[in-house]
C-alpha positions as CSV (number, residue, x, y, z in Angstrom):
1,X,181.2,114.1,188.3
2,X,179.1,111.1,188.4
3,X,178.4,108.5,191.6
4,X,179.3,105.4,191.4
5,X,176.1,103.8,191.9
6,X,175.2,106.1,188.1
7,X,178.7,105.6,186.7
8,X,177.6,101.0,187.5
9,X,174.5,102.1,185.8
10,X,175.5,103.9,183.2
11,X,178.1,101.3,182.6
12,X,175.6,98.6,182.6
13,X,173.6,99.8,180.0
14,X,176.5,100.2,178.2
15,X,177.4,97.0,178.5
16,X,173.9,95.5,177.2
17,X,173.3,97.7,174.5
18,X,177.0,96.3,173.7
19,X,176.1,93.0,173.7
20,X,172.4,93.5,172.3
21,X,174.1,95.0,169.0
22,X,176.7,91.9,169.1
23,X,173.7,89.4,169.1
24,X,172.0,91.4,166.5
25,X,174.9,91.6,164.3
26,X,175.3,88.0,164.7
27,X,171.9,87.1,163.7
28,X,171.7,89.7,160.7
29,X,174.5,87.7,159.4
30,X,172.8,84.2,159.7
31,X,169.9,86.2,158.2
32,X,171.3,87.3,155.3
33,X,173.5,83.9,154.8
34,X,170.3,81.9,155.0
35,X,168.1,84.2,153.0
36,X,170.2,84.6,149.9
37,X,173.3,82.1,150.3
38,X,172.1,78.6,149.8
39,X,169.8,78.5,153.0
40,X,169.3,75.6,155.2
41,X,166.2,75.0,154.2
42,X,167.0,75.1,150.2
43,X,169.1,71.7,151.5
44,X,166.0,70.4,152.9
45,X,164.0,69.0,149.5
46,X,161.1,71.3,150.1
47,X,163.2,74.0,149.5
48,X,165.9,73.1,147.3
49,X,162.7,71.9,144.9
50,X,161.2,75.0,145.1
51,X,163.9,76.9,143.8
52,X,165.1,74.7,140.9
53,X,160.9,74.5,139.8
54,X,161.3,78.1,140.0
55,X,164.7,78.3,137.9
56,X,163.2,75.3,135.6
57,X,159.7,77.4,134.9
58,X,162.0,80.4,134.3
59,X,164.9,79.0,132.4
60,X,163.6,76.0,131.1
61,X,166.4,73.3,132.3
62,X,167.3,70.4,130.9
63,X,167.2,67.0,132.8
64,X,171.2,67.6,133.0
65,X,170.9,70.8,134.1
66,X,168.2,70.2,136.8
67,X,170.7,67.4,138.2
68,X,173.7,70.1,137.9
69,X,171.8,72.7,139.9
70,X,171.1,70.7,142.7
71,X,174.4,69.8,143.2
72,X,175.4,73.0,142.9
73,X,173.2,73.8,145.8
74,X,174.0,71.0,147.7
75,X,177.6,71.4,147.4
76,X,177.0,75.5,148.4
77,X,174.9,74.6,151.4
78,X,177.9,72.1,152.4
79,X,180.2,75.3,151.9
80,X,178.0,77.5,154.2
81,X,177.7,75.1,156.9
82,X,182.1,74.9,156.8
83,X,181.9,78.3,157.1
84,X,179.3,78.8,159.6
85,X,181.5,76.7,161.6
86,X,184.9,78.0,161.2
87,X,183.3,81.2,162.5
88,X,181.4,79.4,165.4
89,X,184.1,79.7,167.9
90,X,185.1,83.6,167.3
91,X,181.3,83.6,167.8
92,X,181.7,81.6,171.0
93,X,184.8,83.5,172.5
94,X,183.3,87.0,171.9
95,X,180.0,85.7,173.8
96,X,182.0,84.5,176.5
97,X,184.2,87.5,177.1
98,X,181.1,89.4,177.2
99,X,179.5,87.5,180.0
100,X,182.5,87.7,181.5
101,X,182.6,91.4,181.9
102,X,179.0,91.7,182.6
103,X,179.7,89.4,185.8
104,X,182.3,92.0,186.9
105,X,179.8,94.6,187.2
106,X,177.0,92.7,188.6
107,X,176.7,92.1,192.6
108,X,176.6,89.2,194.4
109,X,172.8,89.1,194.5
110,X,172.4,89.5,190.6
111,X,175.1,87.0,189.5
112,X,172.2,83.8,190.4
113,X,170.0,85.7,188.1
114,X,171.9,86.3,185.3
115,X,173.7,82.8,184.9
116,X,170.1,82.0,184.8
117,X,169.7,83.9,181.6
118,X,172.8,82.6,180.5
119,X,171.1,79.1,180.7
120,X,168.3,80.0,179.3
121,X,170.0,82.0,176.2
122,X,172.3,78.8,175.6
123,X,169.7,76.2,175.8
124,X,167.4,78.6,173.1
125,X,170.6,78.8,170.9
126,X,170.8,74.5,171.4
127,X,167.8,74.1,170.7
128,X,167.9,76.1,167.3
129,X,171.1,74.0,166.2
130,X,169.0,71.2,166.3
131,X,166.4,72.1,164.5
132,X,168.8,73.3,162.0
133,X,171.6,71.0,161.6
């Protein structure tokens, strides 16, 4: 039989590994959306260009067909973003319930600490929205 103070321990790692594999699921779905789904930097013209010269050199596009493409893309990006956001607040909830239950097993002493992190992790994830609208 374990002691409580091993059984809290125990359960805290638990708990983080729980939410490290969350926050790495999350972001190996952004990954993979931005990497082959219309990306948010394909929107960007840098991008966007860079692909259709690669499709043109390849494929040898028309003038029509270079203007099709890129509103193809543009209109694909637009369709990520929708979706991106519909899931945004399952995204959010599941956070939240998690720092919820960590706060249940933490004591007085490491609650100061870890909203801390919570700051810190939120103002990281703000400051990425921004420089990906």
């Amino acid at each position: 039989m374990m002691s409580p103070s091993r059984f809290k321990a125990v359960a805290l790692m638990a708990i983080v590994f729980l939410l490290g594999a969350i926050v790495g699921a999350s972001l190996g779905t952004t990954i993979v959306s931005r990497k082959f789904a219309a990306p948010h930097e394909m929107a960007g013209k840098p991008g966007k260009a860079k692909f259709v010269d690669r499709l043109n050199a390849r494929l040898h596009l028309s003038p029509q067909q270079t203007a099709q493409l890129k509103g193809i893309l543009d209109e694909t990006h637009q369709q990520f973003g929708a979706l991106h956001e519909s899931v945004k607040p399952q995204f959010e909830s599941i956070r939240n319930r998690t720092r919820d239950r960590i706060r249940e097993q933490l004591t007085d002493s490491q609650r100061p600490e870890f909203e801390a992190m919570v700051r810190e992790d939120d103002a990281c994830r703000a400051k990425k929205r921004m420089q990906h609208p």
